[in-house]
C-alpha positions as CSV (number, residue, x, y, z in Angstrom):
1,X,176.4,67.0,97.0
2,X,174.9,65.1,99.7
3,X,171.3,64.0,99.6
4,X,170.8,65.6,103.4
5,X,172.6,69.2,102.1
6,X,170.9,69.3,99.3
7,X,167.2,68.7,101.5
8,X,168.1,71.5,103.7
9,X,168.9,73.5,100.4
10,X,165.4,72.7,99.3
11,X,163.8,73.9,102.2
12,X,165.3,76.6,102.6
13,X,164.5,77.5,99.1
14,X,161.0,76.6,99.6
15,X,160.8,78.6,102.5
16,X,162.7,81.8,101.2
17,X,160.2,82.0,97.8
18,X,158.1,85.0,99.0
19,X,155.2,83.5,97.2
20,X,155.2,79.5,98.9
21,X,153.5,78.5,101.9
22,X,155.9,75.7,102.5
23,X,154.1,74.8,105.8
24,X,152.3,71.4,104.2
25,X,155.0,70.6,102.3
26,X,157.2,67.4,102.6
27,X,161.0,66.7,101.4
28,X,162.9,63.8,100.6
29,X,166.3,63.4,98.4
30,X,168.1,60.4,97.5
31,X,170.5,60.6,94.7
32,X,170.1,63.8,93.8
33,X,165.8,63.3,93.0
34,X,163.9,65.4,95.1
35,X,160.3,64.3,96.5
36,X,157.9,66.3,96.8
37,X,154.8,65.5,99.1
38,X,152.0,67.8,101.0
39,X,149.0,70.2,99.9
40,X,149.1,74.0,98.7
41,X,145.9,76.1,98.7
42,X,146.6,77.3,95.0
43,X,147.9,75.5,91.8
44,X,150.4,79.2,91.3
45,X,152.0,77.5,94.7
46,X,151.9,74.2,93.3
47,X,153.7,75.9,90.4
48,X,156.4,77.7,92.3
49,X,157.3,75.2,94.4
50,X,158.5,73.8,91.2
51,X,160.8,76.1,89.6
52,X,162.0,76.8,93.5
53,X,163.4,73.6,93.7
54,X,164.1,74.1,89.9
55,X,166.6,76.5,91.3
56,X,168.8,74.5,93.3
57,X,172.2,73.8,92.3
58,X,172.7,69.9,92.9
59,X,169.1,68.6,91.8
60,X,169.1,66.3,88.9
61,X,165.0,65.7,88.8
62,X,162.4,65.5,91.2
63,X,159.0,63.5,91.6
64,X,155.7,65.9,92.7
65,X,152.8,64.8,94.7
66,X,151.8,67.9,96.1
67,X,147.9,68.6,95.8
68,X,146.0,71.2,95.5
69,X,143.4,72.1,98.3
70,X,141.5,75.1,97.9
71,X,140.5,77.0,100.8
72,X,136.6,77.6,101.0
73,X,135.5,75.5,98.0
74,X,132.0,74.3,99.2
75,X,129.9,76.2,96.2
76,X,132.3,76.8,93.5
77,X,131.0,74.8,90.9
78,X,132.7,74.0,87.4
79,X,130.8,75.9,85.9
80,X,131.6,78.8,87.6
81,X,135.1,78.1,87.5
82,X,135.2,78.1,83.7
83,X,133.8,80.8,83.5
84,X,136.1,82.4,85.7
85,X,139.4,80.7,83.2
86,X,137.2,81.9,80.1
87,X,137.3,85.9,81.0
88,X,140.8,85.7,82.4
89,X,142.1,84.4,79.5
90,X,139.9,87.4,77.6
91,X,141.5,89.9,79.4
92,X,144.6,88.7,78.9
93,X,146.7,90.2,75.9
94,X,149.2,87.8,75.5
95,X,146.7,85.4,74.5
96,X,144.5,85.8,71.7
97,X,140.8,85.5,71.5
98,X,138.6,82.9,70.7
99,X,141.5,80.8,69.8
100,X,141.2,78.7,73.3
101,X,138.5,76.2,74.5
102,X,137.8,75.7,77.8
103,X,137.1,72.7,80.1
104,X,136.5,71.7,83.8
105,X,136.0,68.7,85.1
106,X,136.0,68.6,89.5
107,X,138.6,71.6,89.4
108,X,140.8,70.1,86.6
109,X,140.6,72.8,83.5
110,X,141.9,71.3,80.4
111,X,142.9,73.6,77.5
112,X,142.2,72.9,73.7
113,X,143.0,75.1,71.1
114,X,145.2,76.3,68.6
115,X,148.1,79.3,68.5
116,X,151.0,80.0,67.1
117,X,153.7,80.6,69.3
118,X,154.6,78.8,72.9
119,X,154.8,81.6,74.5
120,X,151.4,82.0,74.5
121,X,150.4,78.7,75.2
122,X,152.2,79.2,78.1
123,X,151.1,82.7,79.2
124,X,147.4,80.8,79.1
125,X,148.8,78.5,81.9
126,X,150.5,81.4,84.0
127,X,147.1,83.6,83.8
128,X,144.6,80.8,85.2
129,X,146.7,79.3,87.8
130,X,146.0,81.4,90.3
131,X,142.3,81.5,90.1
132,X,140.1,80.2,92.8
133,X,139.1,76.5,92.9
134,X,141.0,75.2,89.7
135,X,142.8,72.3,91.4
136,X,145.5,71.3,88.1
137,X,145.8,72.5,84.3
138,X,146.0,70.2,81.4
139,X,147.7,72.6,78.8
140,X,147.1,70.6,75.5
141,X,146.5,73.5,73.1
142,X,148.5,73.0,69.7
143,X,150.8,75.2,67.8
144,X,149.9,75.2,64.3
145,X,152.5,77.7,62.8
146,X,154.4,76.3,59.6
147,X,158.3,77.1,60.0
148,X,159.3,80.8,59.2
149,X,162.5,80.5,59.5
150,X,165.5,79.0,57.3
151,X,168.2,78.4,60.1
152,X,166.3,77.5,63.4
153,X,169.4,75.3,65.1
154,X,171.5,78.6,64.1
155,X,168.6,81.2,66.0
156,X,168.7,78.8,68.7
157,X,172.4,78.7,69.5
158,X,172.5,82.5,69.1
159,X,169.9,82.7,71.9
160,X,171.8,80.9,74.3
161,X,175.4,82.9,73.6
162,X,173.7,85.9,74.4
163,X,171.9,84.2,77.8
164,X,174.1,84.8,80.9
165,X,172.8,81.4,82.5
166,X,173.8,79.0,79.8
167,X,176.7,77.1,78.9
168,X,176.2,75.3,75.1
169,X,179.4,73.8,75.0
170,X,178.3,70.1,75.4
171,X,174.8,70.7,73.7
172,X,173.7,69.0,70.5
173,X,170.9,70.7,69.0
174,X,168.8,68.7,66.1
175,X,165.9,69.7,64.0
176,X,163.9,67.7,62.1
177,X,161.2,69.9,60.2
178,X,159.4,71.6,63.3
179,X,160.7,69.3,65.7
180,X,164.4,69.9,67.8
181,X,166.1,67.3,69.5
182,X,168.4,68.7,72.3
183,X,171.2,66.4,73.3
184,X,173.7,66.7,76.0
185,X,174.9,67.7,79.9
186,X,173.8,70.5,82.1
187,X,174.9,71.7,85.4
188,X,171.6,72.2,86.8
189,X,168.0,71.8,86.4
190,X,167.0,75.5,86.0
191,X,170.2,75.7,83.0
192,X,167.9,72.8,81.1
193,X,164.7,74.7,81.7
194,X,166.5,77.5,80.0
195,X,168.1,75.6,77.3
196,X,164.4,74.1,76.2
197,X,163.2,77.6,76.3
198,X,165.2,78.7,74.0
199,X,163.7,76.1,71.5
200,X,160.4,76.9,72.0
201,X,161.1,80.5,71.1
202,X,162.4,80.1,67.9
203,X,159.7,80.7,65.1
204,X,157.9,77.3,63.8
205,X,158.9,74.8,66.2
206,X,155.9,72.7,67.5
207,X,157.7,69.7,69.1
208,X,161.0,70.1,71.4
209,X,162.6,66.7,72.6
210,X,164.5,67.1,75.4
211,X,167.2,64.2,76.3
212,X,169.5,67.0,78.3
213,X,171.4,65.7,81.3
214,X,171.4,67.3,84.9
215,X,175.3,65.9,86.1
């Protein structure tokens, strides 16, 4: 695909996601990497904007310098932000309690911590985006469960013959302990997001190297 068709297809991705303000937002292709320039009021835009152009059939990778401007931020202090992360992630029952540390620093909220599946390292991410003032998220909680089970290559290849979106034909899947090495081609970004998702549910991995190729 052409670098100017697959712009347009950006944009109009960008603009047909319901949840982007793609007003501030700047696009540039060439060879396939998409640039991404501007400001968003919230890091959940910043967020979308990512798997929207994710989405698009044709990009191989994209560079991000979209930053976060929050509306109204004159008085929200860290502090206040934290707490704000602190009972969010309280309320939320995909993540459990007391197993997260909290830390903001000028808008940027680092996580600490220790669970035991990625799923819920990532649901912490997905509930705190949104909140007022938090300008990025540096997700570096740990997963600290020992491998459960025997097979995991064999749970993950099962997962992705029963996924609709994914083609494993030229995929090499390695594990190592609780580390999996995926090797091969994709058609599209979004298919390689889906692909390393599908390692990261399988019980006991903690490390997923991903070397898959967007062609």
């Amino acid at each position: 695909m052409k670098d100017a068709l697959l712009r347009d297809d950006v944009i109009a991705e960008l603009e047909f996601e319901p949840s982007i303000d793609a007003t501030d937002i700047g696009v540039a292709v060439e060879d396939g990497i998409v640039t991404l320039s501007g400001h968003v009021p919230t890091y959940g835009q910043k967020a979308a904007i990512e798997k929207a152009v994710a989405r698009v059939k044709g990009v191989r990778g994209f560079a991000e310098h979209v930053e976060v401007r929050p509306p109204g931020l004159k008085g929200t202090s860290d502090d206040e932000i934290a707490r704000r992360v602190v009972n969010t992630l309280r309320w939320n029952t995909m993540v459990p309690d007391n197993r997260v540390m909290v830390k903001v620093e000028e808008g940027w909220v680092t996580l600490t911590g220790e669970l035991k599946w990625e799923y819920q390292r990532a649901a912490a991410v997905t509930a705190i985006r949104d909140i007022k003032g938090v300008r990025g998220i540096a997700n570096l909680i740990e997963l600290r469960e020992a491998p459960s089970v025997p097979n995991i290559k064999k749970r993950i290849e099962e997962a992705l013959r029963r996924s609709a979106e994914a083609e494993a034909t030229s995929l090499q899947i390695d594990v190592d302990g609780d580390k999996v090495i995926l090797n091969g081609f994709v058609k599209a970004w979004s298919e390689r997001s889906l692909i390393a998702r599908a390692a990261w549910s399988a019980s006991g991995v903690r490390i997923v190297e991903d070397k898959l190729v967007v062609r």
